[in-house]
C-alpha positions as CSV (number, residue, x, y, z in Angstrom):
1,X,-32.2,84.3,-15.6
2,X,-29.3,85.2,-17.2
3,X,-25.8,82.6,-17.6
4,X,-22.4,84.0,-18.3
5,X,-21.7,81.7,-21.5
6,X,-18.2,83.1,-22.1
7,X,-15.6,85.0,-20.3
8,X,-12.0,86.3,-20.7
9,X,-10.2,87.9,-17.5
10,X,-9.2,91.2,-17.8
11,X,-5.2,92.1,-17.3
12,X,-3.5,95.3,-17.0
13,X,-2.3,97.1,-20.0
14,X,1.2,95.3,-20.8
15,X,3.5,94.9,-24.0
16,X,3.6,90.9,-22.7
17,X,5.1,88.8,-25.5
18,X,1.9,89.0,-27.8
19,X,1.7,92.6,-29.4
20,X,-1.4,94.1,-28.9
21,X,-3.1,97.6,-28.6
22,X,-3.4,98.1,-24.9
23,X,-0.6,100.4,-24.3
24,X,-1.8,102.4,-27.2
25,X,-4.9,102.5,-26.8
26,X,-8.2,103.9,-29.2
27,X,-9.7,106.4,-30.6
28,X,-12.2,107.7,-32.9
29,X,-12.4,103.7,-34.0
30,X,-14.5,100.4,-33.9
31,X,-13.6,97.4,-32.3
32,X,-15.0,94.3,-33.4
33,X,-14.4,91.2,-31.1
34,X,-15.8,87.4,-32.1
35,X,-16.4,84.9,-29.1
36,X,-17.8,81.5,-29.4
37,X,-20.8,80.9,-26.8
38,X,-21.1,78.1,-24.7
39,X,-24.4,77.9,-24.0
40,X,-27.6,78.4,-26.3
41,X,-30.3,81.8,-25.7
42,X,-32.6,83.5,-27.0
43,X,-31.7,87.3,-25.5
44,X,-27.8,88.4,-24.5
45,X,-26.3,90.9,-22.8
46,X,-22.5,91.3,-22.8
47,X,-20.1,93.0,-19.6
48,X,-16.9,95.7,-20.4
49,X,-14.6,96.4,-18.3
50,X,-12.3,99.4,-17.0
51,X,-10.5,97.1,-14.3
52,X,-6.9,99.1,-15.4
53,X,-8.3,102.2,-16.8
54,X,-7.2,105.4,-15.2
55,X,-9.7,107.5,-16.7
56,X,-13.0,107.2,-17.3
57,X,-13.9,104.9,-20.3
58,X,-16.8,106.2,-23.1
59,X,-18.5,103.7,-25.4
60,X,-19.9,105.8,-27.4
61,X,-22.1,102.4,-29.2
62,X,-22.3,99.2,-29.1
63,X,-23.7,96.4,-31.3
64,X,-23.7,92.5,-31.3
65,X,-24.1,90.0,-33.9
66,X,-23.8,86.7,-35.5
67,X,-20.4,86.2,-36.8
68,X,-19.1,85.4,-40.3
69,X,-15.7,85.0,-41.6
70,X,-13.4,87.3,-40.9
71,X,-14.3,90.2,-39.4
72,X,-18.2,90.1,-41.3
73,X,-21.6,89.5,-39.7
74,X,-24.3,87.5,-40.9
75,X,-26.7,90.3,-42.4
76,X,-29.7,90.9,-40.2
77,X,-28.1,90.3,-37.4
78,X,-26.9,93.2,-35.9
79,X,-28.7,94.6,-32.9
80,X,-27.8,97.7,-30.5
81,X,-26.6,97.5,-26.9
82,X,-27.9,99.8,-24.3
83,X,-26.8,100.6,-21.5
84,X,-29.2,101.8,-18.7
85,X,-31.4,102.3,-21.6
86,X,-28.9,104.9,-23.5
87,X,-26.9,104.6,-26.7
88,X,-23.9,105.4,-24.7
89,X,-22.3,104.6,-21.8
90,X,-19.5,106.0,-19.4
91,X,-17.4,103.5,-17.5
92,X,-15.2,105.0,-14.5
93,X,-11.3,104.0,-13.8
94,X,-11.6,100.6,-11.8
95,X,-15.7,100.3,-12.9
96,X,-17.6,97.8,-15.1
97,X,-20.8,97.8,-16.9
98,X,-23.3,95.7,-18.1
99,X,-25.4,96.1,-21.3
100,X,-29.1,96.0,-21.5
101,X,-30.4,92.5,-22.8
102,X,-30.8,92.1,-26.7
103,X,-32.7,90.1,-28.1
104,X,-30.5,87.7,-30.4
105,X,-31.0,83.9,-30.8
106,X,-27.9,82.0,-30.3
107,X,-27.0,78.4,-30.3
108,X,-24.1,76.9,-28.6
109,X,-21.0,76.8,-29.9
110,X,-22.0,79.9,-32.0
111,X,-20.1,82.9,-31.9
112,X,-21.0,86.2,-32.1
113,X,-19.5,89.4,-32.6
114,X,-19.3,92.6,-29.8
115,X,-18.4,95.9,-31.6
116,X,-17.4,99.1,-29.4
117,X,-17.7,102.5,-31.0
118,X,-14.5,104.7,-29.0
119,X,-14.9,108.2,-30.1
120,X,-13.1,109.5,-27.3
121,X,-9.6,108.7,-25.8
122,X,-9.2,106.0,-24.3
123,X,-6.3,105.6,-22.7
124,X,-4.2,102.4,-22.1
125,X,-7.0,99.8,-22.2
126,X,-7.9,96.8,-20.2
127,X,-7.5,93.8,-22.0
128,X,-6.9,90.3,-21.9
129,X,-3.4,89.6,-23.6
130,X,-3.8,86.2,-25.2
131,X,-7.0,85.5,-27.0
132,X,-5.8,82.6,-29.6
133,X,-8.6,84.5,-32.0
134,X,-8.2,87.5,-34.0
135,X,-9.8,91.0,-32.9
136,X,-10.7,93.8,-35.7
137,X,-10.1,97.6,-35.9
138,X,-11.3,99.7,-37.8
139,X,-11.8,104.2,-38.6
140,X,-14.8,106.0,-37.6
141,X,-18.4,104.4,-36.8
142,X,-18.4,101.2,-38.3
143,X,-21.0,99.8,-35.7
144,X,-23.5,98.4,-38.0
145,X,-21.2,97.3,-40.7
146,X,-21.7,93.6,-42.4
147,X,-19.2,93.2,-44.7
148,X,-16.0,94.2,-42.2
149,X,-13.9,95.3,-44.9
150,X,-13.2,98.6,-43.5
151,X,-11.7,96.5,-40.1
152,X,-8.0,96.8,-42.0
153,X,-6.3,96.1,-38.5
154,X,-6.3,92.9,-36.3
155,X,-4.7,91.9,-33.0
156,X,-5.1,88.2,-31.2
157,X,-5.7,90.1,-27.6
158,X,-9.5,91.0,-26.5
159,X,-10.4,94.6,-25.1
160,X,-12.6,96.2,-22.5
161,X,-14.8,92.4,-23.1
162,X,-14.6,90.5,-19.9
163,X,-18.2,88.5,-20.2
164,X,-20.8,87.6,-22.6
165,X,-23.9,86.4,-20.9
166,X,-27.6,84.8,-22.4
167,X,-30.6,84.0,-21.1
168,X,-30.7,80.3,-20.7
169,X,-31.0,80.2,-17.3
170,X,-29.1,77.0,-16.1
171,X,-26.9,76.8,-13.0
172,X,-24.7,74.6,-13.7
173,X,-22.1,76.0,-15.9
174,X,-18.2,75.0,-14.8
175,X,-15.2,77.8,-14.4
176,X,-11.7,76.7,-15.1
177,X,-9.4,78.4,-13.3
178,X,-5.5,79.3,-14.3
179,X,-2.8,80.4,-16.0
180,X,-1.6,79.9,-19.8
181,X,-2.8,75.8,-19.9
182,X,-6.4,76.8,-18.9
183,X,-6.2,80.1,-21.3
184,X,-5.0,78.1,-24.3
185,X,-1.3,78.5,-25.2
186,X,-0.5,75.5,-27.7
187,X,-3.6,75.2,-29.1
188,X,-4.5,75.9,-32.9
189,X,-5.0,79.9,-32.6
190,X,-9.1,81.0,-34.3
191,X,-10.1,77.3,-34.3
192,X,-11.3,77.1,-30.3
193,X,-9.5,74.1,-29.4
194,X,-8.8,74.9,-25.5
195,X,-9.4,72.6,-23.0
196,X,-12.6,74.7,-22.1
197,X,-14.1,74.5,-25.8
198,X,-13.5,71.2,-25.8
199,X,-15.2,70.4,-22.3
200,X,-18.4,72.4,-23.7
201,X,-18.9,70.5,-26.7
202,X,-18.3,67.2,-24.9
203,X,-20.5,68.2,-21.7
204,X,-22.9,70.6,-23.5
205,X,-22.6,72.8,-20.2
206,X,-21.6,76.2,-20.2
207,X,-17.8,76.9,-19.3
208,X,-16.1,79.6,-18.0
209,X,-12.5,80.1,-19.3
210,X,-10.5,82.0,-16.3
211,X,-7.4,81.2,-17.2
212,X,-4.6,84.2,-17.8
213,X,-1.2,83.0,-19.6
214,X,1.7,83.3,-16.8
215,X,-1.1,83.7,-13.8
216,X,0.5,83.2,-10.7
217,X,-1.3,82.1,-7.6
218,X,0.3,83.6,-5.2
219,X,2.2,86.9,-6.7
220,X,0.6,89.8,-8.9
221,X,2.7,90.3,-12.2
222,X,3.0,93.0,-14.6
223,X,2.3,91.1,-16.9
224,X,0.1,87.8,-16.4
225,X,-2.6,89.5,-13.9
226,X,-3.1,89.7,-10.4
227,X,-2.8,86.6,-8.2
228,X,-4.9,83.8,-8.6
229,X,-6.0,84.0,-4.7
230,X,-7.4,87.9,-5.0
231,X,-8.6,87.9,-8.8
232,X,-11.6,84.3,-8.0
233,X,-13.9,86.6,-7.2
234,X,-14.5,88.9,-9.9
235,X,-13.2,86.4,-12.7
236,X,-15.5,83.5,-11.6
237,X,-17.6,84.2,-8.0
238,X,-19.2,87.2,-9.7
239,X,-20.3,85.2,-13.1
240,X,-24.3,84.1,-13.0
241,X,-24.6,80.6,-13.7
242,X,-21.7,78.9,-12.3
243,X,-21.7,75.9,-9.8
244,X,-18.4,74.1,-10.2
245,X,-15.1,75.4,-10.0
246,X,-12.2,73.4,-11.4
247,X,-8.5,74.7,-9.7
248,X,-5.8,74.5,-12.3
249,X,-2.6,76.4,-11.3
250,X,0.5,77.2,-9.9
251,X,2.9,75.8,-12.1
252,X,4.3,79.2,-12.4
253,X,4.9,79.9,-9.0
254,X,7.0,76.5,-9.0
255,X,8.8,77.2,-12.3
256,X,9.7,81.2,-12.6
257,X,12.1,81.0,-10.6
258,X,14.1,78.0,-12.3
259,X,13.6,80.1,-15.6
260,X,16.7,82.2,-17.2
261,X,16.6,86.0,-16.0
262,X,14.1,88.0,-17.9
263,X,11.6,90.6,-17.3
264,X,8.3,88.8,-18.1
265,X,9.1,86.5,-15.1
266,X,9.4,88.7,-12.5
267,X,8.1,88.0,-9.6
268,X,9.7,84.7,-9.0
269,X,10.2,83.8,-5.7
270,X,11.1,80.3,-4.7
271,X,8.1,79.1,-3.3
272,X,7.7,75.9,-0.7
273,X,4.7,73.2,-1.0
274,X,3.1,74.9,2.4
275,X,2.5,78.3,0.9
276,X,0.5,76.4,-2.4
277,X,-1.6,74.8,-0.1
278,X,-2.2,77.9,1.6
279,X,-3.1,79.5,-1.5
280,X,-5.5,76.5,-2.3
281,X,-7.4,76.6,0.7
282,X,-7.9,80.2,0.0
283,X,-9.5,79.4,-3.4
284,X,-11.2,76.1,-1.8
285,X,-12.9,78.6,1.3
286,X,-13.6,81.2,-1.2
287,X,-15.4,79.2,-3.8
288,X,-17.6,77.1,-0.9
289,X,-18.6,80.5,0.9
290,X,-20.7,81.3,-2.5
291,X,-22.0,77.7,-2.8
292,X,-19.7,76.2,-5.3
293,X,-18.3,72.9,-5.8
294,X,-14.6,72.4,-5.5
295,X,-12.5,70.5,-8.3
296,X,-8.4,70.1,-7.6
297,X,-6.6,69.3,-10.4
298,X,-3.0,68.0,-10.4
299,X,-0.1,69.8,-12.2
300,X,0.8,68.7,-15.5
301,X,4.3,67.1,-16.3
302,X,7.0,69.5,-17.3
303,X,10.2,68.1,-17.1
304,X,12.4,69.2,-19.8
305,X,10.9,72.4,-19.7
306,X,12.3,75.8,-18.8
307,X,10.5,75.8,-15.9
308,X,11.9,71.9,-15.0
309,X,14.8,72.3,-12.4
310,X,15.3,70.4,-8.9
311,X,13.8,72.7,-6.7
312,X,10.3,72.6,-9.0
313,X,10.5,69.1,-10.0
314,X,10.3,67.9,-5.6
315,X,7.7,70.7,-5.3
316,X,5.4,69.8,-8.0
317,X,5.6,66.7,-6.5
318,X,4.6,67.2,-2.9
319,X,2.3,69.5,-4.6
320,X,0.6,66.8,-6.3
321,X,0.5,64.2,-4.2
322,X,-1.4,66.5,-1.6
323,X,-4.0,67.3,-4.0
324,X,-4.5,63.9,-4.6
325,X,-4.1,63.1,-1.0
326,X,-5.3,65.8,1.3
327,X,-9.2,65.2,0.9
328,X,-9.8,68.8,0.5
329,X,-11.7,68.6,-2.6
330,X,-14.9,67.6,-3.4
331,X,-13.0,65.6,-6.3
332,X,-9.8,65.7,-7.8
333,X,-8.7,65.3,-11.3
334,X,-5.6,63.9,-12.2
335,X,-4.2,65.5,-15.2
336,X,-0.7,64.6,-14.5
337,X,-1.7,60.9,-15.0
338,X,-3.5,61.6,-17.5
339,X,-1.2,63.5,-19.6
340,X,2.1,62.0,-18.6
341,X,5.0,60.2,-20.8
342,X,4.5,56.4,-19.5
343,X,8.2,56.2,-19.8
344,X,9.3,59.6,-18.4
345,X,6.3,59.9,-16.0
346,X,7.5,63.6,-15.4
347,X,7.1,64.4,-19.0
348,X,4.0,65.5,-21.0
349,X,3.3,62.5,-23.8
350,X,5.1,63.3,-26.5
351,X,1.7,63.0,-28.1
352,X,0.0,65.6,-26.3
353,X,3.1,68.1,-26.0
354,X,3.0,71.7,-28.1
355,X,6.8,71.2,-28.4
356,X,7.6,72.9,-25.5
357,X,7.5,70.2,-22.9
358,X,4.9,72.4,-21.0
359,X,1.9,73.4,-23.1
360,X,-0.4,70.6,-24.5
361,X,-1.3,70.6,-28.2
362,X,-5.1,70.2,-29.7
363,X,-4.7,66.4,-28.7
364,X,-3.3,67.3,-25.4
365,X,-6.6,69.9,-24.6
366,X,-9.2,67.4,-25.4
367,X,-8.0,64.2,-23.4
368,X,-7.7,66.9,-20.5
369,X,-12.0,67.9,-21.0
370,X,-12.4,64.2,-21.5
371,X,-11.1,63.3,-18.4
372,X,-13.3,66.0,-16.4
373,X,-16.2,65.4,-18.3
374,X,-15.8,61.5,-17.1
375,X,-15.2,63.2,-13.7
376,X,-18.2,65.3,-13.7
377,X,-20.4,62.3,-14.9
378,X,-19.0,60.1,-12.3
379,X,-19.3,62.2,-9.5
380,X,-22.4,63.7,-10.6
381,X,-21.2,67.3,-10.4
382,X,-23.6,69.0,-9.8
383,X,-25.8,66.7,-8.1
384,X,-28.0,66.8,-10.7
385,X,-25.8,66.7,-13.7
């Protein structure tokens, strides 16, 4: 049985604030993407996805392998994908597809390298805007190659890769669920310190990483995906493997609309305590109709930030004290304790803040998966954890 051991969530092809090649496009290129694994197999298998395309998307090849620096692979490692037992593989607008298994032995924590042959047009590609790793580009048919010199372009966004899955077989791998704090902003970019690689390596579980940078729960964006409440299913309910969901978001809904007038911020509504919960409970029934486990986790501080103003500072609030408080759960994390100023109990320690009062930092990310792997343990979640 097969366990989804990474994951990015696909987004619609946007300039954003982080150039990238969606927009654009390929063709007649490689694409070489490295993502570290979360959990240890001996066979893997990896899912694209044409969630935005609006033409059918060829692969024309595909390879994986163990990574090296840069954009190398460890030699001898390189096996072809198949797809339905072809070379090739035709996805169609709004479609997905799944590889064949390979057989590749992975530990881990180790990462490995998909590469996509696109010999044809593309068109603007699905992607996931901020990867905090690098992405490789390269001329021609460079499937097979080791040394990665010819990849003479990069990008920190990932393409048409929305899951890589291996054949451990466990069931009890945890999704986090959000916006830019669950994707990673703040932490050190190529060096996997998000709160999600920290949580594997201190739980040894597999974790899902759902997050999307400027994900709102409630309101699609142009930008940072479609809302939280529509796009659970495919980003986590349709992953193999997962038992525990852990609920991080809707900061943004609270704090767009006390943000200065600009175009990545739109939609921002002023939005009321009552329709968060609504949009929790969507999540919360949602999650338990496939079997999961519930986690709520409190809003971080934010005060000084630009998304800090009156109206967000009493709804984050009421917000928070109903996660605590509602007994909706199955458990509930408190971040906001956790990572709060003890003087300024609505700001982020100055210990744990990135700079901008908003985003942890590498310190910030790991006492966030220290506290819910001391959740997990103490709960036993799963039951037999």
């Amino acid at each position: 049985m097969f366990t989804t051991a990474w994951t990015a969530s696909p987004q619609l092809p946007a300039e954003g604030f982080t150039p990238n090649w969606s927009r654009e496009g390929f063709w007649r290129q490689s694409l070489r993407q490295a993502v570290r694994l979360s959990a240890a197999g001996d066979r893997i298998r990896v899912r694209l996805s044409n969630a935005y395309g609006t033409s059918p998307l060829r692969i024309a090849g595909a390879t994986v392998a163990r990574a090296s620096a840069g954009a190398s692979v460890e030699p001898g490692s390189v096996r072809r994908l198949t797809f339905d037992g072809a070379a090739s593989a035709e996805i169609p607008p709004r479609g997905l597809a799944a590889s064949d298994p390979a057989e590749l032995a992975l530990d881990a924590m180790e990462s490995v390298t998909v590469t996509l042959h696109l010999d044809a047009v593309t068109g603007p590609a699905t992607f996931h805007a901020q990867a905090f790793a690098t992405s490789y580009r390269a001329a021609g048919d460079r499937l097979e190659d080791v040394r990665g010199e010819a990849f003479d372009a990069s990008s920190e966004s990932w393409y048409f890769l929305s899951a890589v899955e291996v054949d451990t077989g466990r069931r009890d791998a945890v999704a986090l669920f959000g916006d830019s704090i669950t994707d990673g902003f703040g932490s050190t970019p190529g060096a996997n310190r998000r709160w999600s690689d920290a949580l594997a390596e201190r739980t040894g579980r597999p974790v899902l990483n759902a997050g999307i940078g400027g994900n709102l729960l409630l309101n699609d964006s142009a930008w940072y995906g479609e809302k939280g409440v529509h796009r659970l299913r495919r980003d986590v309910l349709d992953h193999p493997g997962v038992d525990t969901l852990v609920v991080l978001q809707g900061l943004n809904d609270i704090g767009f609309s006390e943000t200065a007038e600009q175009p990545t911020y739109q939609p921002a509504p002023v939005v009321e305590v009552h329709e968060l919960i609504d949009g929790y409970r969507q999540l919360i029934r949602q999650a338990r109709a496939r079997g999961l486990r519930v986690i709520g986790s409190t809003l971080l501080p934010f005060g000084g930030s630009d998304h800090w103003g009156e109206h967000a500072a009493k709804v984050s609030r009421e917000v928070n004290e109903w996660i605590r408080g509602a007994g909706e759960w199955d458990a509930v994390l408190d971040l906001n304790r956790a990572l709060a100023d003890p003087g300024a109990p609505d700001r982020l320690h100055p210990a744990y803040d990135f700079g901008d009062h908003l985003h942890p930092d590498d310190k910030g990310y790991a006492v966030m998966a220290e506290a819910l792997a001391e959740l997990l343990q103490r709960n036993r979640l799963p039951a037999d954890a």
